[in-house]
C-alpha positions as CSV (number, residue, x, y, z in Angstrom):
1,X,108.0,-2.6,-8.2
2,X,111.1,-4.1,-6.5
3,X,108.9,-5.9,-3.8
4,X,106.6,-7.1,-6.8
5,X,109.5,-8.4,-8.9
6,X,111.1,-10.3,-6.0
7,X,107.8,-11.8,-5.3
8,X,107.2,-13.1,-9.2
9,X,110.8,-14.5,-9.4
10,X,110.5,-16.3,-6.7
11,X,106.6,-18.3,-7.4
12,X,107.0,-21.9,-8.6
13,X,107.5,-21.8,-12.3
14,X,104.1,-23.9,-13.4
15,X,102.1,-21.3,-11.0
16,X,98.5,-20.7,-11.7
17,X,97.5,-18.6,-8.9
18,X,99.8,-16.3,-8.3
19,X,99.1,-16.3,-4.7
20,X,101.4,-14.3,-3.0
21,X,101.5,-11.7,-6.0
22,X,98.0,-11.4,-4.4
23,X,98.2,-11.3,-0.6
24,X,101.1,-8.6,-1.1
25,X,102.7,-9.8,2.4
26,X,105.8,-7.4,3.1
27,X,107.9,-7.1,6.6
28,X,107.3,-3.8,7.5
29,X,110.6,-1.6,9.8
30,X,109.0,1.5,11.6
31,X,111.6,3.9,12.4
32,X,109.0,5.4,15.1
33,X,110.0,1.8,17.1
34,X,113.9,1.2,17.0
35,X,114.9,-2.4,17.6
36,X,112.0,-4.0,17.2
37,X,111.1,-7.1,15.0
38,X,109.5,-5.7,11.6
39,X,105.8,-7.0,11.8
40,X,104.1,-8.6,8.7
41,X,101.2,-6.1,6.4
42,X,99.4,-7.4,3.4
43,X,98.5,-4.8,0.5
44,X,98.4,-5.7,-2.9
45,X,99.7,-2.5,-3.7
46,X,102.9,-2.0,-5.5
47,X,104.7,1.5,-6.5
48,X,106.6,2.3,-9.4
49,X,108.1,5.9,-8.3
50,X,104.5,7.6,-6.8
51,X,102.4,5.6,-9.1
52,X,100.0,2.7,-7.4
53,X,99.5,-0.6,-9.3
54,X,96.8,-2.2,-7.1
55,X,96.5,-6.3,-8.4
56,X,93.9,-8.3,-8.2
57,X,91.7,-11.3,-8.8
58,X,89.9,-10.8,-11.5
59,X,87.7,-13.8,-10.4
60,X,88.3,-17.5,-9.2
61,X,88.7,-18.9,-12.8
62,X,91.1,-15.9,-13.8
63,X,94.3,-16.0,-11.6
64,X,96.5,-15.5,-14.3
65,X,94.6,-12.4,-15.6
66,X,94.7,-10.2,-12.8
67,X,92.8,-6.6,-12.7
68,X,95.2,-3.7,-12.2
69,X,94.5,-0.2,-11.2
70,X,96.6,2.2,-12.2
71,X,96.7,5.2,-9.6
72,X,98.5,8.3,-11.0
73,X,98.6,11.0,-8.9
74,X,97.4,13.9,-11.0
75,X,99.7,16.4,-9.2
76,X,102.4,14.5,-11.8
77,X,100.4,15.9,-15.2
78,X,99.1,19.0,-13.9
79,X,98.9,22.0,-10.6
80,X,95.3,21.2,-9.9
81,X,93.0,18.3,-10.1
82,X,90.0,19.0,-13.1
83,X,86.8,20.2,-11.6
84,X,83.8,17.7,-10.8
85,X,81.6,18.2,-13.5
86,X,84.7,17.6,-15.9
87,X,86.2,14.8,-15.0
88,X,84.3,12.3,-16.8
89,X,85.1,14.3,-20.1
90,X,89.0,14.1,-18.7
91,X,89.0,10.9,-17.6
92,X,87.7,9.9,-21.1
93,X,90.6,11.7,-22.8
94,X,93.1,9.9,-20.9
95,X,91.9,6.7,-21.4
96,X,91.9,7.0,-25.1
97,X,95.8,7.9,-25.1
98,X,96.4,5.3,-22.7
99,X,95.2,3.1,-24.7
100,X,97.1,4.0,-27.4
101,X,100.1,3.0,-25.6
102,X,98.9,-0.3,-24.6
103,X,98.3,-1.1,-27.8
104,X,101.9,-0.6,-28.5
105,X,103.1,-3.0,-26.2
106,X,100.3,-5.6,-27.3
107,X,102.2,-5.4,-30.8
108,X,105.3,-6.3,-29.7
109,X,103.8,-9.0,-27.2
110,X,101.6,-11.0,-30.0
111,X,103.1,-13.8,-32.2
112,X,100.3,-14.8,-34.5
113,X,100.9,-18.9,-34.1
114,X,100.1,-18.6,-30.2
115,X,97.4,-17.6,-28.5
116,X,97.1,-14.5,-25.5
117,X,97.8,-17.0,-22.7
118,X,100.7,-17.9,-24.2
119,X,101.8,-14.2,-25.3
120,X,100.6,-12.3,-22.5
121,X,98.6,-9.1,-23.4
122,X,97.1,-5.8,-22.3
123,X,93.0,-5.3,-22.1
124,X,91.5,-2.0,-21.9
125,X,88.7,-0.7,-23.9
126,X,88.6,0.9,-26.7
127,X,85.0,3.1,-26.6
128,X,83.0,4.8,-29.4
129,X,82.3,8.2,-29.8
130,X,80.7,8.9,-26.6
131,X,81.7,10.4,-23.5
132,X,80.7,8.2,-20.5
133,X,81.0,7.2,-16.5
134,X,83.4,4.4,-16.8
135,X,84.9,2.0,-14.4
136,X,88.3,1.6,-16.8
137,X,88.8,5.1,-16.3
138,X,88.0,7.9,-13.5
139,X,89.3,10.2,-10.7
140,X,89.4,8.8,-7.0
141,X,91.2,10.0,-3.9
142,X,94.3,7.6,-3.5
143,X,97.4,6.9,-0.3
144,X,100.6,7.9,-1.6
145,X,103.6,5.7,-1.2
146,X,104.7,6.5,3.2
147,X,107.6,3.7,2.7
148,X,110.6,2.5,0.7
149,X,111.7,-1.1,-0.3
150,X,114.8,-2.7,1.5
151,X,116.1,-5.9,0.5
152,X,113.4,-8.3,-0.7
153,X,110.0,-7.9,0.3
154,X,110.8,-5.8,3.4
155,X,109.7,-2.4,3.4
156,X,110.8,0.9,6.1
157,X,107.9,3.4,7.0
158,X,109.3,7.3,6.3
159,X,110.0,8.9,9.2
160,X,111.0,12.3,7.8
161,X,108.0,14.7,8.8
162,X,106.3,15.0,5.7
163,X,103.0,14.7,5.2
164,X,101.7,12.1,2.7
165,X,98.2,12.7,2.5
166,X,96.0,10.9,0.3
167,X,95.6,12.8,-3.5
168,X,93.8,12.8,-5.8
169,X,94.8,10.1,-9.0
170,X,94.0,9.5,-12.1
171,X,93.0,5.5,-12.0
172,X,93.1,3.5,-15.1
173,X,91.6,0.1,-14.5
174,X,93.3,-2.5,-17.3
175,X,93.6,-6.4,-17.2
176,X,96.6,-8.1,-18.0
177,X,96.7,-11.7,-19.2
178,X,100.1,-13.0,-18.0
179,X,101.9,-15.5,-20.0
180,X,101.4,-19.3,-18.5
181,X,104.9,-20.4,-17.0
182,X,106.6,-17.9,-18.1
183,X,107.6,-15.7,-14.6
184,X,109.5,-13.9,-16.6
185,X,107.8,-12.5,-19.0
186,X,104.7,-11.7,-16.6
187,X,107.9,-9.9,-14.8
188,X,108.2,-7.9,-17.3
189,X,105.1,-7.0,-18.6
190,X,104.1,-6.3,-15.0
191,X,107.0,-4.4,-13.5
192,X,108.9,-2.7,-16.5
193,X,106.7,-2.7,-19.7
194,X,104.0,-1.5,-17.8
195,X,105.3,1.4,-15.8
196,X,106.9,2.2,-18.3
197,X,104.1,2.8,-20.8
198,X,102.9,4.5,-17.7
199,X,106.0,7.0,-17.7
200,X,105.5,7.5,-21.1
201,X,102.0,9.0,-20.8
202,X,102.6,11.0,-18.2
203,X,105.7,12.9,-19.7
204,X,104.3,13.1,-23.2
205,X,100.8,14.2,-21.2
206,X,99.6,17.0,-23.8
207,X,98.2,19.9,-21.8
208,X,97.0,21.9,-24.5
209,X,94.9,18.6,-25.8
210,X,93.6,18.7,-22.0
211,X,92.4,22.7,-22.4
212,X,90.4,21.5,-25.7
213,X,88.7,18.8,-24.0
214,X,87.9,20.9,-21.2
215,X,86.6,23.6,-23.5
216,X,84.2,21.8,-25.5
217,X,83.2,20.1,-22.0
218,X,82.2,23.5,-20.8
219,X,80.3,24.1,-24.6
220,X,78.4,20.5,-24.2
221,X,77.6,21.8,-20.4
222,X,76.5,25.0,-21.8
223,X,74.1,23.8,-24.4
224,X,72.6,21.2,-21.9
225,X,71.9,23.6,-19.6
226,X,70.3,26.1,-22.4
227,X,68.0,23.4,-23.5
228,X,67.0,22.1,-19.6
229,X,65.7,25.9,-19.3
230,X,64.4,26.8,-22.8
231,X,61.6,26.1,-25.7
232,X,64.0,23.6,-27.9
233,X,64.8,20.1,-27.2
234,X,68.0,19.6,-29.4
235,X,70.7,21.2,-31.0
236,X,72.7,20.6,-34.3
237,X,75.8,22.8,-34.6
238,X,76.7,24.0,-38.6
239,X,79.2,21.8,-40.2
240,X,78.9,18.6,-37.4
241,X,79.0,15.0,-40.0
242,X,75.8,12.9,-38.9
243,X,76.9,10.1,-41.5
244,X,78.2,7.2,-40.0
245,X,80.9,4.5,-41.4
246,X,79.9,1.1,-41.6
247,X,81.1,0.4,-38.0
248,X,78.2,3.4,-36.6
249,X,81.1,5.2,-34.5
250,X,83.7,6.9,-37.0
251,X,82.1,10.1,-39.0
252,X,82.2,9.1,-42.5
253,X,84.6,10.7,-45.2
254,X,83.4,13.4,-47.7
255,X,80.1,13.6,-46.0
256,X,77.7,16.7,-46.7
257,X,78.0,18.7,-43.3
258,X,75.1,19.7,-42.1
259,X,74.0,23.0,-42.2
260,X,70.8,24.5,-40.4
261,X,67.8,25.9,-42.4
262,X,67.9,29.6,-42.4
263,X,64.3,29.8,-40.2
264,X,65.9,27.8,-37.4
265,X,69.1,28.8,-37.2
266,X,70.1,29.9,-33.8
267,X,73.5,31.1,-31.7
268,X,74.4,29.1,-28.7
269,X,77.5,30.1,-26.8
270,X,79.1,31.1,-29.7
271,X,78.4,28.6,-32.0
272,X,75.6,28.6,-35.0
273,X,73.0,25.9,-35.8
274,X,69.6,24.5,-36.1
275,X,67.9,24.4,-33.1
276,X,64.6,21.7,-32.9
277,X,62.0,23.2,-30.5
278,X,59.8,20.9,-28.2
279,X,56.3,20.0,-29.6
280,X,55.8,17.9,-32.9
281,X,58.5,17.7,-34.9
282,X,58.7,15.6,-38.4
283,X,61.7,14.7,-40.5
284,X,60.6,13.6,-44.0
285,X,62.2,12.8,-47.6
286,X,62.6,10.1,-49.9
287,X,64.5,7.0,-49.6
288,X,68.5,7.6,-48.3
289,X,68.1,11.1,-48.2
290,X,69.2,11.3,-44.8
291,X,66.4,11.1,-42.8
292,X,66.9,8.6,-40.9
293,X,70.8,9.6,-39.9
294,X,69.1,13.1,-39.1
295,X,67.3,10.7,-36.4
296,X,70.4,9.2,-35.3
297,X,72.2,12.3,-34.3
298,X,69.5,13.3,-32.6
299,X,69.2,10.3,-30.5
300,X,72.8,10.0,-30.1
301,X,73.1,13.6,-28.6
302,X,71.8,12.0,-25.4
303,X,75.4,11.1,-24.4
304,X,78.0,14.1,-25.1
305,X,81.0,13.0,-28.3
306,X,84.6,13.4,-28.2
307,X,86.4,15.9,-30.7
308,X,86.5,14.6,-34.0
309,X,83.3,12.9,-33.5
310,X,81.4,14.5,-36.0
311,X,78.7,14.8,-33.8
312,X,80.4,16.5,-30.8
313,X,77.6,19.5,-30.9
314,X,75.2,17.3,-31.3
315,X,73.2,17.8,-28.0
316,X,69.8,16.7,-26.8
317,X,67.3,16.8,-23.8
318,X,69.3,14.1,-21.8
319,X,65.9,12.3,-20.8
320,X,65.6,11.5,-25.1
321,X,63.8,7.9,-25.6
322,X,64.1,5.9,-29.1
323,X,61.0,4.4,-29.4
324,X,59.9,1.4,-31.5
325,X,57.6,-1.6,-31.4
326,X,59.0,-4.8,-29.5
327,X,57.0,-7.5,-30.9
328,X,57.0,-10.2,-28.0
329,X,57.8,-8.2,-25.3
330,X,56.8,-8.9,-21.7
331,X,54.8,-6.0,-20.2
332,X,53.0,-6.3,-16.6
333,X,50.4,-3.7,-15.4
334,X,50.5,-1.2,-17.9
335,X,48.1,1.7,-18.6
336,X,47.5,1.5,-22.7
337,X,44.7,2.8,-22.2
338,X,45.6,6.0,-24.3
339,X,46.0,4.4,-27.7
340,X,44.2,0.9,-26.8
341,X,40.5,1.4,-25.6
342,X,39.4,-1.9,-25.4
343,X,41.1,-5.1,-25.5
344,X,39.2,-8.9,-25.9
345,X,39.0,-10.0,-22.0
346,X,41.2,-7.7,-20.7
347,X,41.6,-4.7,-19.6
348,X,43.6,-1.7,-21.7
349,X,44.1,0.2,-18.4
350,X,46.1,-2.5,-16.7
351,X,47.3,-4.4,-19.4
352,X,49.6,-7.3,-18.9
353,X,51.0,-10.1,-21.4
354,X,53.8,-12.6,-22.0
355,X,54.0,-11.9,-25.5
356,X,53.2,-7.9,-26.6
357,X,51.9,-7.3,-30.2
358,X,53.9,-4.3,-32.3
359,X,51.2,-2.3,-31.2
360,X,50.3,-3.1,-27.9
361,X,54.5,-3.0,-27.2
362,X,54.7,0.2,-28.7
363,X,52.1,1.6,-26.5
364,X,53.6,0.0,-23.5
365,X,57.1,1.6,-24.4
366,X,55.9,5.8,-25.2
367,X,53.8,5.3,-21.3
368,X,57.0,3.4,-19.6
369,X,58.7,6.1,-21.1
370,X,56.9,8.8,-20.3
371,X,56.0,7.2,-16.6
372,X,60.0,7.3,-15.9
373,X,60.7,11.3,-16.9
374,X,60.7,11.1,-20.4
375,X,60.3,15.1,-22.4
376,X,61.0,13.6,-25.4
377,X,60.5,10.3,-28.1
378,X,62.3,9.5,-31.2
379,X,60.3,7.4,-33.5
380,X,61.2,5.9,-36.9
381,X,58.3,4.7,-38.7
382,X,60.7,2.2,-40.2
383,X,60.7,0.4,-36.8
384,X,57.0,1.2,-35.7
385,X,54.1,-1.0,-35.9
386,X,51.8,0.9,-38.5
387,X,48.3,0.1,-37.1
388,X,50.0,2.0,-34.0
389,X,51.6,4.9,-35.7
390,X,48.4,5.9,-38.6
391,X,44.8,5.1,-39.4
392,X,44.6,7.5,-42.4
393,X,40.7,9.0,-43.1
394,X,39.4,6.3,-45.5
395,X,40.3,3.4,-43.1
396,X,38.4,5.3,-40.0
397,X,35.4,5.9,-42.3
398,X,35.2,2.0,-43.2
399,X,36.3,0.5,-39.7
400,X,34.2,2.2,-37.5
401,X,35.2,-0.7,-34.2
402,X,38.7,0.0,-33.9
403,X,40.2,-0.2,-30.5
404,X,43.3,1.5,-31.8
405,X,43.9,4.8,-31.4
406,X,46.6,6.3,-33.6
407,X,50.0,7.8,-32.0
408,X,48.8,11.0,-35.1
409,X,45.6,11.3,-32.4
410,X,47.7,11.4,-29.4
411,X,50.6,13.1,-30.2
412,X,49.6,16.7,-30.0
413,X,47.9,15.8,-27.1
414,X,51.0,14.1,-25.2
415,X,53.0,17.7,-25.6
416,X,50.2,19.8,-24.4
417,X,49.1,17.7,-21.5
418,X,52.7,16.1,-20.6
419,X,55.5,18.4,-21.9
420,X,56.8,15.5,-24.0
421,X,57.3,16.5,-27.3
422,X,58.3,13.9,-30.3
423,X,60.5,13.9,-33.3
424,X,59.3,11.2,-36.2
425,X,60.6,10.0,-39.1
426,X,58.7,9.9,-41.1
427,X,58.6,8.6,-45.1
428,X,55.1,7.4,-46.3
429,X,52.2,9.1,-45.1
430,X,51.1,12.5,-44.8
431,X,49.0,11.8,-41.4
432,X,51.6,13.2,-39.3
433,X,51.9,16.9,-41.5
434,X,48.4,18.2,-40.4
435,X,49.7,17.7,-36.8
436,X,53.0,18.7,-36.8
437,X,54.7,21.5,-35.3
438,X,57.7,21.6,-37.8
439,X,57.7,19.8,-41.1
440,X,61.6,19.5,-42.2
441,X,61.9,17.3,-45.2
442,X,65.8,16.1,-46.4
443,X,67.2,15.7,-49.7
444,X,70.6,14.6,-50.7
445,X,71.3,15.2,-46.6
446,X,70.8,19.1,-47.4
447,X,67.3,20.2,-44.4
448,X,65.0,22.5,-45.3
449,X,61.7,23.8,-43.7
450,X,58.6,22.9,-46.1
451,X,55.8,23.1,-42.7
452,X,53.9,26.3,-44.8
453,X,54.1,24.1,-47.6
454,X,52.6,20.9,-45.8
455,X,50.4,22.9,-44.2
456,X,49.2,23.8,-48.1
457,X,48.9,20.6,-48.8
458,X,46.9,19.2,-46.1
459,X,45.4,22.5,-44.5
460,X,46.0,25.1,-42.2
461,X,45.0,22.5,-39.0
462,X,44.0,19.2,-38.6
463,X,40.5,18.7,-38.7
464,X,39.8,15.1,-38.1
465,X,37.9,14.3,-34.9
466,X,39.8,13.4,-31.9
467,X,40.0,11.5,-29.4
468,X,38.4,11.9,-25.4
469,X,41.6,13.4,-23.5
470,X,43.2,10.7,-22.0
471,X,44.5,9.5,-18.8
472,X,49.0,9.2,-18.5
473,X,49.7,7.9,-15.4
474,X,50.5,4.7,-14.2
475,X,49.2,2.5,-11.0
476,X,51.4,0.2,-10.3
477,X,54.1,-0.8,-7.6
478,X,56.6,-3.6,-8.2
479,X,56.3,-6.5,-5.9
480,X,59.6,-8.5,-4.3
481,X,58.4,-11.9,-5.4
482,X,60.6,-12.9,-7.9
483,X,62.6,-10.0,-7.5
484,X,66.1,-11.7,-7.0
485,X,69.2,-13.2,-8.5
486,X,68.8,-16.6,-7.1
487,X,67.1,-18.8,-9.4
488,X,63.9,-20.8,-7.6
489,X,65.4,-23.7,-5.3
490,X,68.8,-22.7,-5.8
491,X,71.6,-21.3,-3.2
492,X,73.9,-19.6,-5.8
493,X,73.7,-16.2,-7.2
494,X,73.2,-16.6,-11.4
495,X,74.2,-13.5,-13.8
496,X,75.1,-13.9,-17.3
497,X,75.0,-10.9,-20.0
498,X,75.3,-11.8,-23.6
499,X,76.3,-10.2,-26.3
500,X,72.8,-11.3,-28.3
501,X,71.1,-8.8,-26.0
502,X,69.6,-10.5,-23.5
503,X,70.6,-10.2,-19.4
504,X,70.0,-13.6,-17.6
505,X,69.7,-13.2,-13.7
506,X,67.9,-15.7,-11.5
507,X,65.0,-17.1,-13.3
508,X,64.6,-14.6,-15.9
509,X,66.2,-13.5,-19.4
510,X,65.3,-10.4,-20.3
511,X,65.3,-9.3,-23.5
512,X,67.4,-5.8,-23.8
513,X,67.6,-5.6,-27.9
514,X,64.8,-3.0,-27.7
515,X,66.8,-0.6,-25.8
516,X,67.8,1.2,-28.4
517,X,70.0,3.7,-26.4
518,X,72.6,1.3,-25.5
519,X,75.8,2.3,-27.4
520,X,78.0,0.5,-25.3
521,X,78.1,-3.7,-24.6
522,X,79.7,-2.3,-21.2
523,X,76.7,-0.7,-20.3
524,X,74.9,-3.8,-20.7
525,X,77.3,-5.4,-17.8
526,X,76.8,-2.4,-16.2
527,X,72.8,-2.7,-16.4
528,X,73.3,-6.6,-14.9
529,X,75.3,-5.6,-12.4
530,X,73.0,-2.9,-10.8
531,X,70.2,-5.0,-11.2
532,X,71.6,-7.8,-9.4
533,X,72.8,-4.9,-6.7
534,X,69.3,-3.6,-6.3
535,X,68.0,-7.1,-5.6
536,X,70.3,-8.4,-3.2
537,X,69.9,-5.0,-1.5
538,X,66.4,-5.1,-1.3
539,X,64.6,-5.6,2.3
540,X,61.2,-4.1,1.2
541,X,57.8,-6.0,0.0
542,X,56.4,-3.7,-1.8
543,X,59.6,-2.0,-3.5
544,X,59.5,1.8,-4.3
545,X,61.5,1.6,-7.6
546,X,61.8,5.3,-8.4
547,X,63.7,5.4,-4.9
548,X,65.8,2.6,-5.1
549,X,67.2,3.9,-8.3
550,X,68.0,7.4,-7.6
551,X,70.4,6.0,-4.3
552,X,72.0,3.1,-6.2
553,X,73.3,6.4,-8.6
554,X,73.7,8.5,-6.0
555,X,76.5,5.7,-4.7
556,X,77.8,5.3,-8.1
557,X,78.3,9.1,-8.2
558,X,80.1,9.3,-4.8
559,X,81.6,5.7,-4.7
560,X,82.5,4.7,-8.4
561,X,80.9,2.2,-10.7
562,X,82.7,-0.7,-9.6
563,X,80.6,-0.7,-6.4
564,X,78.1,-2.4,-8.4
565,X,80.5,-5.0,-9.5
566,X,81.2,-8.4,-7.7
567,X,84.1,-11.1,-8.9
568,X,81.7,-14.0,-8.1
569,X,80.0,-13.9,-11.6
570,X,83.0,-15.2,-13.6
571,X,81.4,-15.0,-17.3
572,X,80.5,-11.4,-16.7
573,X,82.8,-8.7,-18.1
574,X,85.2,-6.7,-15.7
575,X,84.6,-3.6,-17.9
576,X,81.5,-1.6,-16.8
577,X,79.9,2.2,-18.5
578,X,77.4,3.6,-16.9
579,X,73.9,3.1,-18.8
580,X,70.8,6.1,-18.0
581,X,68.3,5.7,-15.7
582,X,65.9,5.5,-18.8
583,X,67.3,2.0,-19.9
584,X,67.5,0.9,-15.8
585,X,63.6,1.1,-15.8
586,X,63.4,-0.2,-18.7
587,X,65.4,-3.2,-18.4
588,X,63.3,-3.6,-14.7
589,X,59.8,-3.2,-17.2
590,X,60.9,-6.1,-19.0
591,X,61.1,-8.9,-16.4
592,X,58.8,-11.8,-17.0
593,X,58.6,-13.5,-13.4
594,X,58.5,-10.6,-11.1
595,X,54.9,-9.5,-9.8
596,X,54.1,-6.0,-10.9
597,X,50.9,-5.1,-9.9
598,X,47.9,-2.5,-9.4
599,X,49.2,-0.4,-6.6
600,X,45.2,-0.2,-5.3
601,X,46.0,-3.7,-5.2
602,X,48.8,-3.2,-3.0
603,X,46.8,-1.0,-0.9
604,X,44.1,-3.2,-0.4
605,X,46.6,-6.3,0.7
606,X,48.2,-3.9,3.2
């Protein structure tokens, strides 16, 4: 940090760029050439014993909140770097102590009568429950330090026959608001509160915390990989709290754990609890019973938890879609064909509109779901269109021209023809029960299994008339027109991501709200981001989606995240978690001026 510190101390006072804290110029001595003039090297690049601090521009309008990554070689915390498949899970954990630390020095920084340009201040980010691929936080193979610092901002290469490979580190990426005119201070913050927060976490580093995380890790792995290659799409462990605080992250106090019905519980690697099988599962009982939180667990098992979750054993088929209607909703080109069979001047097999009903939405959303790889839908009736989700026996007696066909009519179907099985909630019809699989009704957040009981009450098999088996797939192709982050007539890129839920890129603002996987407004930067990557990427005409997505996350796998992200879009967030495929597609379905179309319209034009 010595070149750093010479380089702050000696900026004009009033700076706002911080210029040469950028550039990183240092006169550089190689010992290899004796007697020769030191030539000049830029790196932004500063060391604190063998730990990097990389600084940069955050963007154009944010000089005096630079980005820093951290780069701690992980040889410092422990003899071997953490397997692949467990690094996200580690690189989790450390973030959330890290964070702790920062926190600590934000106290001690903040004066309530000024404001964080004034104070200076630490950002990182402070996630949920879940563990996921994150930008602020992740392994990457690093240079070590090869020199050491003379007298001001010179610098003499090593020349003592060691090798100085690069290693693998441990990068935190954090953002640092330095305090305006005040060299100082951001001297400080920068070259001694920082590293030494740094120092801190590395020799406090617990190692037995580190085993735990890479135990459960290997349980979450475990149970993933029993329910990719068996009959059950979900997993519930005895004694995990599904009950959320009011902020939906912390596992609420004194809550009834849950415990599995005696019929379905199951041992997986050791650890006892309900396993739900694929096919037709519903979830019923009265009003805050539990239902509903049931649901949520489910749907949150998507993403693995942290320890102390609640929820941490928790574990669903990773390809889990909520589903709900979207009043309003653009859709383009979409077979509904299976639950609309007729529509007034249109056409249900390639449907297209600017403005979706419930039903017609809801439709839209179970095919787009099951179109992108989909095994299995949440539903809530609570957010489901009910002309979509029932048409009880009386009602298809009087109304004999309905072009609605009812999910109860499909349902069965979709598992036996598709492999996608569903889990409803549902509270106040009995439709569903003469099709389900499993009935499981909730009481005072206690399960039990009352499908003989249903079955009673409704009989032994449904035996309404059903539909004609219908047709799944999709004919369409997406079309570059339109597809692009520069809005019509303009020369500049536009990307903006609010917090409201919408993404605006070029000439559209999509509407995200309905993606109810999200968990993250990270993710939602993320989702920008890789859109705006795919389009200024693209060089087809006729663009093979499925494709294009599966590289841009094979390069976030090898690459990082932050390959995605670019410093021009200055009201974008610099923190980015890596969202599913599922919501990608979806995000992409929900663009109003790009040209899907029939793909044997496609053909025909070719």
């Amino acid at each position: 940090m010595k070149r750093l510190k010479y380089k702050l101390l000696n900026m004009e006072a009033n700076t706002s760029t911080y210029t040469e804290m950028y550039e990183g110029s240092m006169s550089v001595y190689d010992p290899a050439y004796p007697g020769e003039e030191p030539y000049t090297d830029y790196s932004p690049v500063y060391y604190s014993g063998e730990v990097g601090y990389e600084i940069t521009a955050t963007n154009r309008q944010a000089k005096s909140r630079p980005t820093v990554v951290i780069a701690i070689p992980w040889k410092l915390i422990a003899e071997k770097p953490p397997e692949k498949w467990v690094e996200k899970a580690v690189a989790d954990h450390c973030l959330r102590g890290f964070g702790v630390l920062l926190d600590g020095l934000n106290e001690r920084l903040s004066n309530r009568s000024r404001n964080d340009a004034e104070n200076g201040k630490y950002y990182i980010p402070h996630p949920g429950g879940e563990v996921i691929c994150r930008n602020s936080a992740y392994f990457a193979v690093r240079p070590q330090k090869d020199y050491c610092n003379g007298a001001r901002d010179s610098v003499t290469l090593y020349n003592d026959g060691v090798s100085r490979e690069p290693c693998v580190c441990l990068c935190f990426r954090i953002l640092v608001q330095l305090p305006a005119g005040k060299l100082r201070k951001a001297c400080k913050m920068l070259c001694d509160e920082l590293p030494g927060a740094v120092e801190g976490f590395v020799a406090d580093f617990d190692r037995t915390a580190l085993a735990g995380v890479t135990e459960l890790a290997e349980k979450q792995k475990q149970i993933r990989l029993w329910l990719k290659n068996g009959e059950y799409c979900a997993f519930i462990a005895n004694g995990s709290i599904l009950p959320r605080t009011n902020d939906g992250n912390s596992p609420m106090e004194n809550a009834v754990p849950f415990t599995s019905t005696p019929e379905d519980e199951i041992e997986v690697c050791g650890i006892k609890g309900m396993g739900v099988k694929r096919g037709v599962t519903i979830i019923t009982g009265g009003g805050y019973s539990g239902k509903s939180t049931l649901l949520d667990a489910i749907s949150s098992g998507v993403y693995d938890h942290v320890s102390g979750d609640g929820r941490e054993l928790c574990i669903t088929d990773e390809s889990a879609v909520t589903i709900s209607a979207e009043d309003g909703r653009s859709v383009r080109h979409v077979n509904i064909s299976p639950f609309i069979k007729w529509l007034p001047g249109g056409d249900s097999g390639d449907f297209s509109t600017e403005h979706a009903s419930g039903s017609t939405s809801q439709a839209a959303n179970i095919m787009e779901a099951v179109e992108t790889g989909a095994k299995l839908l949440l539903i809530d009736e609570d957010k489901s269109a009910t002309n979509f989700m029932i048409r009880d026996r009386i009602m298809k007696a009087l109304i004999e021209k309905e072009p609605i066909t009812p999910f109860t009519d499909r349902v069965k179907e979709l598992y036996c023809s598709r492999g996608v099985s569903t889990v409803l909630v549902i509270g106040g019809s009995g439709e569903y029960l003469s099709v389900a699989d499993r009935v499981y009704m909730m009481e005072d957040y206690f399960i039990q299994d009352v499908t003989e009981r249903s079955r009673e009450l409704c009989g032994v098999c449904y035996n309404g008339e059903l539909p004609e088996i219908a047709v799944w797939e999709q004919n369409r192709c997406l079309n570059s027109a339109g597809f692009s982050s520069y809005p019509t007539g303009s020369g500049t890129e536009r990307l903006q991501v609010s917090d409201m839920g919408f993404v605006v890129i070029g000439d559209e603002m999509i509407d995200v709200r309905g993606l109810h996987d999200i968990v993250s407004p990270r993710q939602l930067d993320a989702l920008g981001f890789m859109l705006r990557y795919l389009e200024v990427k693209n060089t087809e005409g006729i663009i093979d989606l499925r494709r294009k997505i599966e590289e841009i996350y094979r390069m976030i796998e090898t690459d990082g995240l932050d390959t995605v992200y670019s410093s021009f879009f200055t009201t974008c967030e610099r923190f980015l978690d890596l969202p599913r495929k599922n919501e990608l597609y979806a995000m992409i379905y929900r663009m109003r001026k790009v040209r899907f179309e029939s793909a044997m319209k496609s053909d025909d034009k070719e």
